[in-house]
MMTF fields as JSON, N, C-alpha, C and O atoms, coordinates in Angstrom:
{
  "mmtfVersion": "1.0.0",
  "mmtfProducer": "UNKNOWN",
  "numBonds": 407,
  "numAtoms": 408,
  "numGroups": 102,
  "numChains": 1,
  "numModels": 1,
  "chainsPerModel": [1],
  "groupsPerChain": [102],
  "chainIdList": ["A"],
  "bondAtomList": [4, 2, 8, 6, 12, 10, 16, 14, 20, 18, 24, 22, 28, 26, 32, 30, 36, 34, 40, 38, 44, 42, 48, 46, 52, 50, 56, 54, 60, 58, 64, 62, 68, 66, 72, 70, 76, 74, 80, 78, 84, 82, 88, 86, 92, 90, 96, 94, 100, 98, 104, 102, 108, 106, 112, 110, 116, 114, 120, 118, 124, 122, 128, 126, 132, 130, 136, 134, 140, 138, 144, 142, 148, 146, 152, 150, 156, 154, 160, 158, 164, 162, 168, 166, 172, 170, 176, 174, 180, 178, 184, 182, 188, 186, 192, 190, 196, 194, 200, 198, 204, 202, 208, 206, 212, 210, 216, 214, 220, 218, 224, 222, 228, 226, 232, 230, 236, 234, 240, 238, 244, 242, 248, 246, 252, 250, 256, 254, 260, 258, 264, 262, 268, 266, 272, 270, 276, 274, 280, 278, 284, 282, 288, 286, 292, 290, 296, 294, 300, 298, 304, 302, 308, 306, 312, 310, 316, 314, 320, 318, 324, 322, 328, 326, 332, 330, 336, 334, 340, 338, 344, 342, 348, 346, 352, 350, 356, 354, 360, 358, 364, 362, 368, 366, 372, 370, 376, 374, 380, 378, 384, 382, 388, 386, 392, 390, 396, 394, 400, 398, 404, 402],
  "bondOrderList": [1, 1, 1, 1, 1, 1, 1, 1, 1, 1, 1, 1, 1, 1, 1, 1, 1, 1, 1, 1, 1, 1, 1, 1, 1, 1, 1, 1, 1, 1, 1, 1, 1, 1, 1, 1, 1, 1, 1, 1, 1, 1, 1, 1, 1, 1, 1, 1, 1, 1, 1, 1, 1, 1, 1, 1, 1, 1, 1, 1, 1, 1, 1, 1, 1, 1, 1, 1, 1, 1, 1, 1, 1, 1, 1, 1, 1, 1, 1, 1, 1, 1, 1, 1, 1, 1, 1, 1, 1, 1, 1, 1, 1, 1, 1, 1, 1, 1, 1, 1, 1],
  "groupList": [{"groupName": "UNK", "atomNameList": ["N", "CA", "C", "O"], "elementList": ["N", "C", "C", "O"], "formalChargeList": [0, 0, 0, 0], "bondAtomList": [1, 0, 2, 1, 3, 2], "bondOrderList": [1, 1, 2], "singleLetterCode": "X", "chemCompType": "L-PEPTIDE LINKING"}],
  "groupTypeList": [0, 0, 0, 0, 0, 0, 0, 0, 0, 0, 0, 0, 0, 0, 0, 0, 0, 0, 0, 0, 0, 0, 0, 0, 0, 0, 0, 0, 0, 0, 0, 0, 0, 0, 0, 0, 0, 0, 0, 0, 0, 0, 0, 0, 0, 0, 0, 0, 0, 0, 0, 0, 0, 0, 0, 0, 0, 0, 0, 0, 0, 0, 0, 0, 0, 0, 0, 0, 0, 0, 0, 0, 0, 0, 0, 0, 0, 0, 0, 0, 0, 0, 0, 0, 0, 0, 0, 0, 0, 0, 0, 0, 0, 0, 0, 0, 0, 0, 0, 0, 0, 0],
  "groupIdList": [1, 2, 3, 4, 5, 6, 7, 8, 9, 10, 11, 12, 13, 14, 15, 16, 17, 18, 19, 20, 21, 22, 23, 24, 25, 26, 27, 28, 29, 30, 31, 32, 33, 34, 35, 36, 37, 38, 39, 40, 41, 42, 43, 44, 45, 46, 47, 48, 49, 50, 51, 52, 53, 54, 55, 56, 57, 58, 59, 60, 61, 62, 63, 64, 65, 66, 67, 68, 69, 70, 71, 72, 73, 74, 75, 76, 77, 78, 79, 80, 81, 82, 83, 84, 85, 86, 87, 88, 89, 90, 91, 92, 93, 94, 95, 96, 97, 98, 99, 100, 101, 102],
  "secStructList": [7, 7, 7, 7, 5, 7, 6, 6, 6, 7, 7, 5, 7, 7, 6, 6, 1, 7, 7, 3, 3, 3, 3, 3, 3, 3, 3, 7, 7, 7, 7, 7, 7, 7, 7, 7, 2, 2, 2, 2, 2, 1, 7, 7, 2, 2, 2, 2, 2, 2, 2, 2, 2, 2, 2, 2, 2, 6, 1, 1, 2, 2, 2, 2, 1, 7, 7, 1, 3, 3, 3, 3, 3, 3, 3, 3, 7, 2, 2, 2, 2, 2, 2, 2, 2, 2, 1, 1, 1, 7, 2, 2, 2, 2, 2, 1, 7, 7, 7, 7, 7, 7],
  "xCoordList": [-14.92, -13.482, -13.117, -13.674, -12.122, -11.855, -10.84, -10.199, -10.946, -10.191, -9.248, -10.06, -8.108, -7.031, -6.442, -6.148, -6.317, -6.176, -4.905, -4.936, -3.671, -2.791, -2.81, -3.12, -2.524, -3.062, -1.759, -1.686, -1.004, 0.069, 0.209, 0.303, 0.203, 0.082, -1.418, -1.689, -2.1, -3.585, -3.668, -4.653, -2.695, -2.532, -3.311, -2.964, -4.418, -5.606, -4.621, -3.684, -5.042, -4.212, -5.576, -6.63, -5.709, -6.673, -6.14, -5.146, -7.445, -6.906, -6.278, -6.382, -5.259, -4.127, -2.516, -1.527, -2.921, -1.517, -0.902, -1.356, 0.181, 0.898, 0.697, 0.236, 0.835, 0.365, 0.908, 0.799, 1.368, 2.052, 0.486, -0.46, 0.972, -0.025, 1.036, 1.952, 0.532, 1.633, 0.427, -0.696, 0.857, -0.014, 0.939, 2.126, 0.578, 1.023, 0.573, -0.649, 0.974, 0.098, 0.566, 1.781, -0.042, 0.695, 0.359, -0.646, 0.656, 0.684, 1.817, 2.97, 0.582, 2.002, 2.809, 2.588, 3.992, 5.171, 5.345, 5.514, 5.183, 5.05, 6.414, 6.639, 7.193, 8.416, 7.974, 8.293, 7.049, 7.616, 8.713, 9.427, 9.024, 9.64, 10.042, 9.927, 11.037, 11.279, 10.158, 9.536, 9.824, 8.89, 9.803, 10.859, 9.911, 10.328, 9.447, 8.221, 10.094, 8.915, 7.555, 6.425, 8.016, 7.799, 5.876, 4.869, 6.272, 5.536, 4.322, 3.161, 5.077, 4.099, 3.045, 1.854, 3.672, 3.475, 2.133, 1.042, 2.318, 1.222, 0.122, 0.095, -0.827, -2.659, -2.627, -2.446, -2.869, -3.31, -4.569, -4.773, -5.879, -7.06, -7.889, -8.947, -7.048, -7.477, -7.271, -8.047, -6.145, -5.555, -6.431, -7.355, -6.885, -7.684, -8.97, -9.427, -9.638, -10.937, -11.017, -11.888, -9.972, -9.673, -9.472, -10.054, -8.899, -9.046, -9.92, -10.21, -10.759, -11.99, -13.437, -14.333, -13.236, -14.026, -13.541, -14.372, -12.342, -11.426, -12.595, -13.355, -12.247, -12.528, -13.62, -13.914, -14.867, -16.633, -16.843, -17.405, -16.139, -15.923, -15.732, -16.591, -14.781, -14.489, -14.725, -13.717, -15.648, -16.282, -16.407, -16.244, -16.77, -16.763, -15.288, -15.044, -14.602, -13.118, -12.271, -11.337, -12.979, -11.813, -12.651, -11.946, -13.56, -14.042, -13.138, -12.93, -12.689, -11.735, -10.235, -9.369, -9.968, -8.697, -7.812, -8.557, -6.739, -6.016, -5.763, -5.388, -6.205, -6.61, -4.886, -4.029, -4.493, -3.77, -3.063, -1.858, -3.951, -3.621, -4.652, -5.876, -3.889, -4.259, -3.688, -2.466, -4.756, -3.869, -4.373, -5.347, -3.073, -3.412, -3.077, -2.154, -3.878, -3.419, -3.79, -4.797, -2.287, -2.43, -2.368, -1.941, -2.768, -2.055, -0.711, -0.402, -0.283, 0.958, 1.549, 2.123, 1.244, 1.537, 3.595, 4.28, 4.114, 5.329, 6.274, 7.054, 6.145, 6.67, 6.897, 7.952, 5.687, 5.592, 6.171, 6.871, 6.012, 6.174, 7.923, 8.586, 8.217, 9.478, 10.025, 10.986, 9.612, 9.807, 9.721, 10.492, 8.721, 8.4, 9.19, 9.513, 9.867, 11.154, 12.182, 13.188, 12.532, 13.773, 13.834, 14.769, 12.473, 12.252, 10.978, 9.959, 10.891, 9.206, 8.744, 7.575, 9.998, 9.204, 9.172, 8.513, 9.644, 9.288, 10.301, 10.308, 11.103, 12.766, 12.699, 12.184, 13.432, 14.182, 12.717, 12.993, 11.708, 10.477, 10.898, 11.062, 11.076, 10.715, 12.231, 12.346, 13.169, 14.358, 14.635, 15.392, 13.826, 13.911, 13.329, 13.544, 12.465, 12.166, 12.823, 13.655, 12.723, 13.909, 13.119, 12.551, 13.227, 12.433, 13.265, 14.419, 12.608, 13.3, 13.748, 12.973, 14.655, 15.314, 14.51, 15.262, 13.124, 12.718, 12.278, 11.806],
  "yCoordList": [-19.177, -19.083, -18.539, -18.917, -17.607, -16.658, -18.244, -18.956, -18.377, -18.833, -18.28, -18.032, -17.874, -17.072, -18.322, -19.402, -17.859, -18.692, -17.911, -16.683, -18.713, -17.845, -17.326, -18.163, -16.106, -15.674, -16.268, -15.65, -17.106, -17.417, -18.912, -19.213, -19.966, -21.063, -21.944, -23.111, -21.086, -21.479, -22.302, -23.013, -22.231, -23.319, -22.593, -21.437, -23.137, -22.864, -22.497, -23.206, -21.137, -20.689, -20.951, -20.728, -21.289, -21.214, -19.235, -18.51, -19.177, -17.632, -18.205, -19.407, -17.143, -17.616, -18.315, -18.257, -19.154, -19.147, -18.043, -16.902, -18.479, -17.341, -16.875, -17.73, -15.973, -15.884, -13.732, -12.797, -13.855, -11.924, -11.335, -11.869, -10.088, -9.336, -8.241, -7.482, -8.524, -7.541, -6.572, -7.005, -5.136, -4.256, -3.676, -3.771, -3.019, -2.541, -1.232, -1.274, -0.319, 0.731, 1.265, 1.431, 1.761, 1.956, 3.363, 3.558, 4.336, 5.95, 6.232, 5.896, 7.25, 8.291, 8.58, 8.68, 8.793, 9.753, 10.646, 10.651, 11.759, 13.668, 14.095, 14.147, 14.375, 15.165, 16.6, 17.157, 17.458, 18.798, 19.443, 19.096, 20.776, 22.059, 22.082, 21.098, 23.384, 24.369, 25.34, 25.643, 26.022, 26.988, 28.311, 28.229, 29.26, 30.905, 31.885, 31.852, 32.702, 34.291, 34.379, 34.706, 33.973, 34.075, 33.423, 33.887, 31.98, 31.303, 31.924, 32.261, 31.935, 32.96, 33.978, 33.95, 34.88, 36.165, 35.802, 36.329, 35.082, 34.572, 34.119, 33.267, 34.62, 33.985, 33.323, 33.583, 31.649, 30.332, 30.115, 28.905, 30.99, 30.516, 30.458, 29.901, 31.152, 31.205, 29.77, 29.245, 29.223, 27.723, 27.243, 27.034, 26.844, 26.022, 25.912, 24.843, 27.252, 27.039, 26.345, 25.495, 26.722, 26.102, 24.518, 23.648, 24.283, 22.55, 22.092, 20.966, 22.733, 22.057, 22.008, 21.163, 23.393, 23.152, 21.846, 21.27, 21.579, 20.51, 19.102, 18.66, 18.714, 18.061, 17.945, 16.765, 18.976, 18.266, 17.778, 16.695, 19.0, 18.023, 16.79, 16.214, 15.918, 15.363, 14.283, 13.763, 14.06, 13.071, 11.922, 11.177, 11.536, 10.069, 9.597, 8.633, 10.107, 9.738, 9.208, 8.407, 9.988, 9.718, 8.302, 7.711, 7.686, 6.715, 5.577, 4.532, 5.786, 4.54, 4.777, 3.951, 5.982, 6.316, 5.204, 4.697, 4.728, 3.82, 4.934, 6.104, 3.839, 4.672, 5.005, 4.22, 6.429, 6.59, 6.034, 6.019, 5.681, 5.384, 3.765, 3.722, 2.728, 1.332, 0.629, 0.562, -0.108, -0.394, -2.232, -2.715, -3.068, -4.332, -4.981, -4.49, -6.097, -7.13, -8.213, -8.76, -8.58, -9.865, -10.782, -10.213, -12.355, -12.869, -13.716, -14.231, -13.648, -15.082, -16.042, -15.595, -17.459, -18.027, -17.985, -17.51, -18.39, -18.098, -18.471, -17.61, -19.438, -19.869, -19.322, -19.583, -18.367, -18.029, -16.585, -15.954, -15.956, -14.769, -14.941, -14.267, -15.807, -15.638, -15.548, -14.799, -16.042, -15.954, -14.405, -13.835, -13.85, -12.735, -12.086, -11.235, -11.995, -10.701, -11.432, -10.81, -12.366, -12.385, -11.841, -11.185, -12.184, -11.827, -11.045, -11.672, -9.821, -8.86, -8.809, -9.065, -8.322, -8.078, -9.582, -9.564, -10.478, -11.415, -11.973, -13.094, -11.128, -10.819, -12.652, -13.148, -13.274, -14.585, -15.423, -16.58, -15.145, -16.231, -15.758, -16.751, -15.068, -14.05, -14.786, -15.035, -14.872, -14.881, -16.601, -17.077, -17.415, -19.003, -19.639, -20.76, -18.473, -19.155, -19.194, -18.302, -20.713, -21.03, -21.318, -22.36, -20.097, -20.163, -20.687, -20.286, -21.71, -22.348, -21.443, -20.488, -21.38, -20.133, -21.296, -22.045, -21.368, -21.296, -20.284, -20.808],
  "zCoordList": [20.351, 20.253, 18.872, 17.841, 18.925, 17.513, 16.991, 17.763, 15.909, 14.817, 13.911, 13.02, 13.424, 12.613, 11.897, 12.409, 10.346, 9.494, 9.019, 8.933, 8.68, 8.467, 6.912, 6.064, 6.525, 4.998, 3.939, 2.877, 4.083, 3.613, 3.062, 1.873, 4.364, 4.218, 4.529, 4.249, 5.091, 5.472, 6.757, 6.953, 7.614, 8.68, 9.642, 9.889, 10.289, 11.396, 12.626, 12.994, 13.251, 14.447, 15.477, 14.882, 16.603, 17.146, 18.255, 18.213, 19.028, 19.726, 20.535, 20.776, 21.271, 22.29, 22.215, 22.947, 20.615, 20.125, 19.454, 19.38, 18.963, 18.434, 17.275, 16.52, 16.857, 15.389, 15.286, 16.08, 14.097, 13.826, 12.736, 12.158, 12.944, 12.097, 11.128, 11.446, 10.103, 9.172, 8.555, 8.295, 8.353, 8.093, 7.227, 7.54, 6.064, 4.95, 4.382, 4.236, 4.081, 3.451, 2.597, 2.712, 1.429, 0.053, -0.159, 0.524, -0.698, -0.821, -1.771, -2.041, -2.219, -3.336, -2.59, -1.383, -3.164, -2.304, -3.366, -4.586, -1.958, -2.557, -1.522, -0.313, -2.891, -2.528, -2.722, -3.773, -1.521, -2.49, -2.165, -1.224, -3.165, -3.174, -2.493, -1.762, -1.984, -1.564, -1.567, -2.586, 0.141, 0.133, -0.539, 0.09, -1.308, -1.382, -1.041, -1.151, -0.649, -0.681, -1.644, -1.28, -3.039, -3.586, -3.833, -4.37, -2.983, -3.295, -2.015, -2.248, -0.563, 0.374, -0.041, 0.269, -0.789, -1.646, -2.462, -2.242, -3.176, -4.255, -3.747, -2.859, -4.237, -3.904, -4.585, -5.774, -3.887, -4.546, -4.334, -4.237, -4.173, -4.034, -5.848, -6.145, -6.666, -7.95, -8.557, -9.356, -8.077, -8.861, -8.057, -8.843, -6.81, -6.07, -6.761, -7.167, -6.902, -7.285, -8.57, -8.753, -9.672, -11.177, -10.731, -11.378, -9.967, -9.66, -9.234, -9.639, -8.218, -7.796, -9.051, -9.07, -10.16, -11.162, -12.289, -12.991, -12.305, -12.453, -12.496, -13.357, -11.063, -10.396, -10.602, -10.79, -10.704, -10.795, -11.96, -12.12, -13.547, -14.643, -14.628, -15.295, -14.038, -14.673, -13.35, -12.872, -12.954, -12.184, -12.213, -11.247, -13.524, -14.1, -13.857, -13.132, -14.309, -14.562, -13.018, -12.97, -11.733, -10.886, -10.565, -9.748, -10.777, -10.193, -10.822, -10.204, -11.891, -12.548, -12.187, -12.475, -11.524, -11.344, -10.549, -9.711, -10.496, -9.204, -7.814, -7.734, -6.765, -5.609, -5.318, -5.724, -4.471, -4.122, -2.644, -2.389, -1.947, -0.621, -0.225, -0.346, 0.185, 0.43, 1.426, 1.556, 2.421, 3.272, 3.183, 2.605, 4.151, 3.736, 5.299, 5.949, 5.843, 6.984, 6.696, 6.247, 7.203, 7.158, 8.382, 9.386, 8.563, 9.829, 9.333, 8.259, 10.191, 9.72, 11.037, 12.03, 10.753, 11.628, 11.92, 11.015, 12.894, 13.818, 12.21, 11.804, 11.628, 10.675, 9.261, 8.682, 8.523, 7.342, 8.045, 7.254, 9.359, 9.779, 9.34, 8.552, 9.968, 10.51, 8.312, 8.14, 7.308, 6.056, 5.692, 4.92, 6.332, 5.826, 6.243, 5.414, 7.395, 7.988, 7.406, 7.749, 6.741, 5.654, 4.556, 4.096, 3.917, 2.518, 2.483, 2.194, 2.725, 2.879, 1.786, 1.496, 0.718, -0.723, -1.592, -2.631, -1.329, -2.108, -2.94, -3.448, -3.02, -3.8, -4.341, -5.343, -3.221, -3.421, -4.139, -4.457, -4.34, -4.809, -6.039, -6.748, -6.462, -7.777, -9.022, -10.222, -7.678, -8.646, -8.818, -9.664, -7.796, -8.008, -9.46, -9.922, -10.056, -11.672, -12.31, -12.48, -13.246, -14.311, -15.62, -15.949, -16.309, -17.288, -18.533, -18.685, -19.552, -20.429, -21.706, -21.753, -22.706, -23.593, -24.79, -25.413, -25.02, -26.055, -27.475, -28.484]
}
């Protein structure tokens, strides 16, 4: 029998009860341009190759880079779910601290 642990409050779902799945995925956001003639017109295989020699340089470096694209699941039992479609980002946890003006 599958077991689901909820990733929130930790309360044991057994399979067959209820239980949500929240999936998340994080990515740059690429606004580009406007295409022009201009840009049609132009051979971009010269900039390509200059980036891909780019790119073998400097090899070491992308391994420490922050990944661009991440994805996340979670389970949540009927209860922490139902928290999460009020508050997704967390907003109201964030703003309940009362930090002292020492």
């Amino acid at each position: 029998m599958l077991h689901v642990t909820c990733d929130l409050c930790r309360k044991e779902m057994c399979h067959g009860h209820d239980h949500f799945v929240v999936k998340i995925e994080v990515f740059a956001a690429h606004d580009p341009g406007k295409i022009t003639e201009a840009d049609l017109d132009e051979d971009h295989m010269e900039a390509v190759s200059e980036l891909l020699r780019e790119m073998e340089d400097n090899v070491e470096d992308t391994d420490l880079a922050e990944p661009t694209y991440k994805q996340f699941r979670y389970d949540l039992c009927p209860e922490c779910h139902k928290k999460f479609l009020r508050d997704p980002l967390g907003k109201d946890v964030a703003q309940k601290f009362d930090f002292s003006k020492n």
